[in-house]
NUFISE-993867 format. One line per 3 residues: number of its first residue (from 1); their letters; for each residue x, y, z of N, C-alpha, C. Coordinates in Angstrom, 2 decimals. Layout:
% NUFISE-993867
NUM> a> X Y Z X Y Z X Y Z ~ ... .
% end
This chain:
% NUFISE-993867
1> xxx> 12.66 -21.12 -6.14 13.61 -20.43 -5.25 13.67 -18.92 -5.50 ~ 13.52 -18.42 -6.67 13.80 -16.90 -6.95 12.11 -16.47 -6.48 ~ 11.66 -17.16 -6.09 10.41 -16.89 -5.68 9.90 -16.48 -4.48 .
4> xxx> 10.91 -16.98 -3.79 10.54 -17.19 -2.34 12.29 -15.55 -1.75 ~ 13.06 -16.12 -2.80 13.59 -14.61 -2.31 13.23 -13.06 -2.78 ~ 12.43 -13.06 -3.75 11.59 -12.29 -4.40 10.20 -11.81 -2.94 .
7> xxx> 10.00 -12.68 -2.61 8.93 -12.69 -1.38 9.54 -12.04 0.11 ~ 10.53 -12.72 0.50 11.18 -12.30 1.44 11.76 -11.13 1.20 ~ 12.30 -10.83 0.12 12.55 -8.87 -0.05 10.99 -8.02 -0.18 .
10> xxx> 10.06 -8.43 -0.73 8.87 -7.88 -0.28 8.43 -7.44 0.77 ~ 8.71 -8.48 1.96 8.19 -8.55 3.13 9.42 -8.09 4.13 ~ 10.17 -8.01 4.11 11.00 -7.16 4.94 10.97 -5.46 4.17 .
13> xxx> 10.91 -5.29 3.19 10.77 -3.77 2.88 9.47 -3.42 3.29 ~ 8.86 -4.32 3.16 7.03 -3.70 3.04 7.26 -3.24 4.94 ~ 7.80 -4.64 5.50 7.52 -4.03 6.94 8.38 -2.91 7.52 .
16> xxx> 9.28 -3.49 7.45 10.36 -2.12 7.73 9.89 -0.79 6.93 ~ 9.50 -0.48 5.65 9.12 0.93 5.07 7.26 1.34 5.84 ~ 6.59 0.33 6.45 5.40 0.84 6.79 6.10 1.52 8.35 .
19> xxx> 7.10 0.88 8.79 7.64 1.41 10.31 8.72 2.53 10.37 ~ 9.26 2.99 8.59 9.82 4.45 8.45 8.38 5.26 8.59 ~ 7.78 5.05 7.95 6.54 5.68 8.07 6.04 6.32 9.42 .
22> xxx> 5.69 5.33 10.58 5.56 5.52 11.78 6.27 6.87 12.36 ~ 6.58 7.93 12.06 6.98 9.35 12.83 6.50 10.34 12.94 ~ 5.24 10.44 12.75 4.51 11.49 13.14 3.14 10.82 13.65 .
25> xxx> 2.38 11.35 14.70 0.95 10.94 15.04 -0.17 10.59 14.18 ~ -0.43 9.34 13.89 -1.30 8.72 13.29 -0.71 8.93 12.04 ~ 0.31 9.23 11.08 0.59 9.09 10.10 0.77 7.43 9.40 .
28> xxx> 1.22 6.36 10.42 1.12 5.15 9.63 -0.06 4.85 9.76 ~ -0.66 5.06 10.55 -2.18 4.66 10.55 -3.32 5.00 9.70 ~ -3.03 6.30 9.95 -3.62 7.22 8.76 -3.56 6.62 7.02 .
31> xxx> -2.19 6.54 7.12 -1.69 5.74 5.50 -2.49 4.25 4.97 ~ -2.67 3.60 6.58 -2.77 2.05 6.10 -4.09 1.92 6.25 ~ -4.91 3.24 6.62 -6.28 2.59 6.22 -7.14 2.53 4.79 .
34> xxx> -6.81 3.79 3.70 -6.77 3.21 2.64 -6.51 1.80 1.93 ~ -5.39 1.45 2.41 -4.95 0.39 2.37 -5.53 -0.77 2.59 ~ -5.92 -0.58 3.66 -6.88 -1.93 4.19 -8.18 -1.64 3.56 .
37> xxx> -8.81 -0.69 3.42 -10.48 -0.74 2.48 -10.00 -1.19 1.41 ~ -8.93 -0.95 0.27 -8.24 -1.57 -0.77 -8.77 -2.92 -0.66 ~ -7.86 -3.53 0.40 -7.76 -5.56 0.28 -9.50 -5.67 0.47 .
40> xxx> -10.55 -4.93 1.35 -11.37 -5.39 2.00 -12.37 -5.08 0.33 ~ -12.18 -4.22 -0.18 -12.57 -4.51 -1.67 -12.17 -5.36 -2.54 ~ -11.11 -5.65 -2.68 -10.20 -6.57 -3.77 -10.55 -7.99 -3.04 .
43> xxx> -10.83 -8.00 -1.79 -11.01 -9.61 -1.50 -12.16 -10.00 -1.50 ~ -13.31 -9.18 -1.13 -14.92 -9.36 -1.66 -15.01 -9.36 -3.11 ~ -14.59 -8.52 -3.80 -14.72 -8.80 -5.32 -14.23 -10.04 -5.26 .
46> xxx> -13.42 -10.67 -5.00 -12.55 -12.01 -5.47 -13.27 -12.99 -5.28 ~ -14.13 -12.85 -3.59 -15.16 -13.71 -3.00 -14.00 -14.28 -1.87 ~ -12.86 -13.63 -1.03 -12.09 -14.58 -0.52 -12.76 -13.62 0.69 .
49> xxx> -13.58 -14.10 0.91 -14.64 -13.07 2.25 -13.38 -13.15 3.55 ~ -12.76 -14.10 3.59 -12.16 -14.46 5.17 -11.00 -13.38 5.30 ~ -10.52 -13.17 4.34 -9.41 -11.73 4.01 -10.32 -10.83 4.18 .
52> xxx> -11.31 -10.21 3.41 -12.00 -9.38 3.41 -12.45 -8.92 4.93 ~ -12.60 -9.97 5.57 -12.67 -9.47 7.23 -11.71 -9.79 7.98 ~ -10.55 -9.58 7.55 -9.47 -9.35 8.47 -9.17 -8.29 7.92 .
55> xxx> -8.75 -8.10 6.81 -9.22 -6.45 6.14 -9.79 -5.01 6.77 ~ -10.97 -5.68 7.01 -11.78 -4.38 7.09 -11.96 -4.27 9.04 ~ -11.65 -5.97 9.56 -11.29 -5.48 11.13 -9.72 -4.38 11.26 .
58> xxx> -9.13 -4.77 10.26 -7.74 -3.78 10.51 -7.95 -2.61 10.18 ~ -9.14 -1.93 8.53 -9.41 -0.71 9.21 -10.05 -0.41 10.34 ~ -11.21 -1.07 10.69 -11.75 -0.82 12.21 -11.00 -0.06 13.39 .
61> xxx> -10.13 -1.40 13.25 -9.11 -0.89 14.68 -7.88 -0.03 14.00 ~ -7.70 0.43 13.40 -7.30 1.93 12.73 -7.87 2.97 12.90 ~ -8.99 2.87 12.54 -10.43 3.97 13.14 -10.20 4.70 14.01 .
64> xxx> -10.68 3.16 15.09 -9.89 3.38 16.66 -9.42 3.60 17.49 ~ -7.91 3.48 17.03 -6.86 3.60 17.44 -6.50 5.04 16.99 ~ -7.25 5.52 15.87 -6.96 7.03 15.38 -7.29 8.08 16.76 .
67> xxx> -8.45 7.65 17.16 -9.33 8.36 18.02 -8.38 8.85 19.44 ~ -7.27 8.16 19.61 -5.93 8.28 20.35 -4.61 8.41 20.03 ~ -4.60 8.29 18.68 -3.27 8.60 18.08 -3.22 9.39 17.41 .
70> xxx> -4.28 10.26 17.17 -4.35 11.38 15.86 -3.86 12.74 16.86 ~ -2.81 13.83 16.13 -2.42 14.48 16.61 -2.83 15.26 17.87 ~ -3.18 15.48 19.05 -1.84 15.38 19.40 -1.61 14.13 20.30 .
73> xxx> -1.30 13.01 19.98 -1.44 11.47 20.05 -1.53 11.39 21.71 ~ -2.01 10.75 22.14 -2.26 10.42 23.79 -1.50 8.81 24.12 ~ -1.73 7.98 22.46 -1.06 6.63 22.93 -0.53 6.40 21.76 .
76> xxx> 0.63 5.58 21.74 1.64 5.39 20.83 1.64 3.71 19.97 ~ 1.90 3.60 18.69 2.05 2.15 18.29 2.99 2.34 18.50 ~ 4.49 2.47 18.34 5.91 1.87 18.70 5.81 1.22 17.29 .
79> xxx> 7.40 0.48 17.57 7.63 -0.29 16.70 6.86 -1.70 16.26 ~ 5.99 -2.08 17.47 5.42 -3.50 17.66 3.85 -3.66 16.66 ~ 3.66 -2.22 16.69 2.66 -1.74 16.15 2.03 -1.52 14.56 .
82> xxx> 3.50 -0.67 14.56 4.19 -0.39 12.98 4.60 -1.73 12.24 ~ 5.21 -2.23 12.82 5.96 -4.03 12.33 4.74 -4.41 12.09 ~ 3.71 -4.70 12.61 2.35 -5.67 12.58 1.77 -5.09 10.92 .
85> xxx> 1.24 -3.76 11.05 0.44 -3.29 9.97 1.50 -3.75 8.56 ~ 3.22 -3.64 8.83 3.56 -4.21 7.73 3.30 -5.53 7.13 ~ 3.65 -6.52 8.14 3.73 -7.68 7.86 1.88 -8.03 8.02 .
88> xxx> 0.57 -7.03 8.06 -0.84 -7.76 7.78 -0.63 -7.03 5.68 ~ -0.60 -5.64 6.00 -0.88 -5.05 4.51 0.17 -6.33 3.84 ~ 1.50 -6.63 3.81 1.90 -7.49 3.11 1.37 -9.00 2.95 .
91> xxx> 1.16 -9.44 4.22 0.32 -10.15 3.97 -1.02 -10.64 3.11 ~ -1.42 -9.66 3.23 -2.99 -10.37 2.25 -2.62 -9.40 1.11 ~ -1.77 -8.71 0.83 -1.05 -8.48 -0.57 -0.81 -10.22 -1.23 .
94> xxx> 0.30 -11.29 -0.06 0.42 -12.45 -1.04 -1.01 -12.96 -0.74 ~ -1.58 -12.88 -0.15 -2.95 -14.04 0.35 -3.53 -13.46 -1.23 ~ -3.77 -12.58 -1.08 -4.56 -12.59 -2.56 -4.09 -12.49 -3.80 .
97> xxx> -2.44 -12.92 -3.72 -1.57 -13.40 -4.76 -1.76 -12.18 -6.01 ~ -1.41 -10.91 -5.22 -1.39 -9.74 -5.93 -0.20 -8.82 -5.15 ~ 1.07 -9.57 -4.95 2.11 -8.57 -4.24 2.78 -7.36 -4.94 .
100> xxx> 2.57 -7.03 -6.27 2.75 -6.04 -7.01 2.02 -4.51 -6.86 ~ 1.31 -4.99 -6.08 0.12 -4.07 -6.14 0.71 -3.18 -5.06 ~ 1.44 -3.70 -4.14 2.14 -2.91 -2.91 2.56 -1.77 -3.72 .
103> xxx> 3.25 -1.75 -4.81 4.22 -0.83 -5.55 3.09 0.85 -5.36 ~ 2.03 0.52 -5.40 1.04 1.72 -6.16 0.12 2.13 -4.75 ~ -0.57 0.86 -4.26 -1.44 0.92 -2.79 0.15 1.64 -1.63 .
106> xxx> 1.12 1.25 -2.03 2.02 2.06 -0.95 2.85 2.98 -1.33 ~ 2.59 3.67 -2.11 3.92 4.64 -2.56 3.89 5.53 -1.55 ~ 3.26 5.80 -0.17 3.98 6.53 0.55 5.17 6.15 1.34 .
109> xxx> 4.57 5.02 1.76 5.67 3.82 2.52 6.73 3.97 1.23 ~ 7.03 3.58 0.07 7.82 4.09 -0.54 8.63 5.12 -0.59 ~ 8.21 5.84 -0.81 8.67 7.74 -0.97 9.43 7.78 0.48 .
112> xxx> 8.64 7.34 1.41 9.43 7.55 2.95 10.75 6.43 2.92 ~ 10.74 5.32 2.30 11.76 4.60 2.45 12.74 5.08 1.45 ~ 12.28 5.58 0.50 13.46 6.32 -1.11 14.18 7.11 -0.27 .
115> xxx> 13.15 8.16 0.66 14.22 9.05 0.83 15.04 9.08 1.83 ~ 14.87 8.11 2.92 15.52 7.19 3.78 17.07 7.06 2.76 ~ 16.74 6.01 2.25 18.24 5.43 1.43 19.15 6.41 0.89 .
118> xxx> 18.08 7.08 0.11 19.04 8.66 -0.02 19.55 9.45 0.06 ~ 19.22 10.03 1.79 19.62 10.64 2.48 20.76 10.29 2.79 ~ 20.60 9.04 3.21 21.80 8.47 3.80 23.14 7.98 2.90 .
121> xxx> 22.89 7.50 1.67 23.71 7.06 0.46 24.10 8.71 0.07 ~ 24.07 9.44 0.25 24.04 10.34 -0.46 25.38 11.27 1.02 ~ 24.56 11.09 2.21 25.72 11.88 3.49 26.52 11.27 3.53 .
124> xxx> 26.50 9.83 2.89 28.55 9.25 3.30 29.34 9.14 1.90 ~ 28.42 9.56 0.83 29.02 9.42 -0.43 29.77 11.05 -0.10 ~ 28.83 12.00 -0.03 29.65 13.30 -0.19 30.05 14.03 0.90 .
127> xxx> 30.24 13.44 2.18 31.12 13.34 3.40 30.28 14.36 3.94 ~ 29.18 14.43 4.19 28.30 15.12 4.84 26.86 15.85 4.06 ~ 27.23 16.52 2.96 25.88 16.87 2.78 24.40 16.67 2.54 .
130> xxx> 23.80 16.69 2.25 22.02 16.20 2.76 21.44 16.78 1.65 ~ 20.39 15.64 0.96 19.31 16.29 0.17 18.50 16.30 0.61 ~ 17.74 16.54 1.83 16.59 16.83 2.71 17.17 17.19 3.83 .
133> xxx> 16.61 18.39 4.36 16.79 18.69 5.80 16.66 17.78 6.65 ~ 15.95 16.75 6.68 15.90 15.21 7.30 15.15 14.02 6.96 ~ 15.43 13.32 7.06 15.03 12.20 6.35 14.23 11.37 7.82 .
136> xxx> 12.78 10.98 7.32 12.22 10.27 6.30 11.72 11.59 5.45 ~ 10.84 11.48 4.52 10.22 12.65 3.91 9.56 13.15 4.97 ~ 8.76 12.79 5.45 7.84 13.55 6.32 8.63 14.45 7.36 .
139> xxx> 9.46 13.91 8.10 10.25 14.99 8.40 10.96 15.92 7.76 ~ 11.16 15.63 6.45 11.51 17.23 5.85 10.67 18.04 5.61 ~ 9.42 17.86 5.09 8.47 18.64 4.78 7.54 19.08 6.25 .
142> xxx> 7.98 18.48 7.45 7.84 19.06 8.53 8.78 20.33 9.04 ~ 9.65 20.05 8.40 10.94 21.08 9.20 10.83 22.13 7.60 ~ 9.98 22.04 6.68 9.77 23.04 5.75 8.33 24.34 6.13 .
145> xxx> 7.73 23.35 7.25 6.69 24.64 7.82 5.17 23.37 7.69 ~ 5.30 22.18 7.04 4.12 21.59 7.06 4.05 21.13 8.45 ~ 2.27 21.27 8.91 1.88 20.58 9.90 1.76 19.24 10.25 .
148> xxx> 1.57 18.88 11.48 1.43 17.40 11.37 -0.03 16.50 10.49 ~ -0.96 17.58 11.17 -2.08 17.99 10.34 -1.93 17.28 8.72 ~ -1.69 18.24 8.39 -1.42 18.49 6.97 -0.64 17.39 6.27 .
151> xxx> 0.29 17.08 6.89 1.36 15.61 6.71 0.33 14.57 6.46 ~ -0.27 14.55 8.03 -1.48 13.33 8.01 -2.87 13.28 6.85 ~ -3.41 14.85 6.30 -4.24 14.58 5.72 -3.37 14.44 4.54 .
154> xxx> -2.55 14.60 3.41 -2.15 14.93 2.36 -1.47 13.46 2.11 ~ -1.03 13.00 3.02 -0.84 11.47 2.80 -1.25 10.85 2.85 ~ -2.79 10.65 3.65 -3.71 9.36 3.57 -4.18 9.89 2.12 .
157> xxx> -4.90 10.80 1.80 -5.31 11.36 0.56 -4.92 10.76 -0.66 ~ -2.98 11.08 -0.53 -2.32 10.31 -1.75 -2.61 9.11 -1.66 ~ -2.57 8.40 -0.72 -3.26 6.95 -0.75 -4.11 6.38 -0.84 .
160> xxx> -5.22 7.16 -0.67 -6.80 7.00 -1.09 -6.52 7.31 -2.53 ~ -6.17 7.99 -2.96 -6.31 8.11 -4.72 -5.60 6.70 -5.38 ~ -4.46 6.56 -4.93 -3.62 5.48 -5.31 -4.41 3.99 -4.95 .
163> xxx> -4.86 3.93 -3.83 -6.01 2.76 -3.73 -7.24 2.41 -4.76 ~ -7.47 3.87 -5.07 -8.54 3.63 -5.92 -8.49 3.67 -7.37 ~ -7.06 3.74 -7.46 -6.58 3.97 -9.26 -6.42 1.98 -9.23 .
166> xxx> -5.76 1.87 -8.03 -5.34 0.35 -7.87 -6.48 -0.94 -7.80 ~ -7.70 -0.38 -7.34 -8.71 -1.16 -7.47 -9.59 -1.16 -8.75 ~ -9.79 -0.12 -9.24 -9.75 -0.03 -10.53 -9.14 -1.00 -11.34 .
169> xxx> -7.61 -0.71 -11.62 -6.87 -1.83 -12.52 -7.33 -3.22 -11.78 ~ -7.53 -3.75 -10.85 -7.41 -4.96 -10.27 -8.64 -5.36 -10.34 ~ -9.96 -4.41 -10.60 -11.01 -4.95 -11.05 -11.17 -5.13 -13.17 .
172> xx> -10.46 -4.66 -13.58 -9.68 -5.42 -15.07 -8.76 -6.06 -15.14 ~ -8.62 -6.93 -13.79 -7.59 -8.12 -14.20 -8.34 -9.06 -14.87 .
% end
């Protein structure tokens, strides 16, 4: 039982924090394709090939879908979009019975959901004031002079490093 609610808080943060993410052009997308070469490595090493190509079709159609959503975006995921990439990256997080790994493969989805809670725990604790000009992160460091550009490359980046510190450890399990 502490197992399965342990799981279900996984999977509602994982999806809901990949869909804080979603506010700037191709930024969740951008984020979750690291992500997905991650599983599409970690599940060929494993030999669980059938993940491994649902994996690496989700970077595909990331690719893709970049080619229209990358600044200055022409077509939009929405929420229907954003919700999905949470609940696949969480997904074959449990399929390959490595849901810990979210912690490190997503610390942007993180960082965007920290400062979510904070923002907000923080404007009704002290009856208005703000530790970010706006919350999620990316919008503060947008309204600090960063581009969308720049948002988009500097965060898939952090996640490409973090993928590959993460495949690393997961190839010394």
């Amino acid at each position: 039982p502490l197992y399965m609610v342990f799981a279900a808080f996984v999977m509602v943060g994982t999806v809901n924090a990949v869909n804080i993410t979603d506010g700037i052009d191709g930024l969740a997308a951008g984020v979750t394709m690291p992500v997905a070469l991650f599983f599409t490595a970690a599940a060929c090493f494993w030999a669980r090939y059938e993940l491994g190509v649902f994996a690496a079709a989700l970077f595909g159609g990331l690719c893709a879908f970049l080619i229209y959503n990358f600044y200055p975006a022409k077509v939009f995921m929405g929420d229907t979009g954003s919700l999905f990439l949470g609940g696949a990256v969480c997904g074959l997080a449990f399929a390959l019975d490595i849901p810990l790994i979210l912690i490190t493969v997503g610390v942007i989805y993180i960082a965007e959901t920290l400062s979510d809670i904070l923002q907000v725990g923080y404007f009704k604790l002290s009856h208005g004031k703000r530790i970010f000009r706006m919350a999620p992160l990316h919008h503060h460091l947008e309204m600090g002079g960063w581009s969308e550009v720049k948002l988009f490359c500097v965060f898939t980046g952090i996640t490409a490093v973090t993928c590959v510190l993460s495949f690393w450890g997961v190839m010394n399990r």
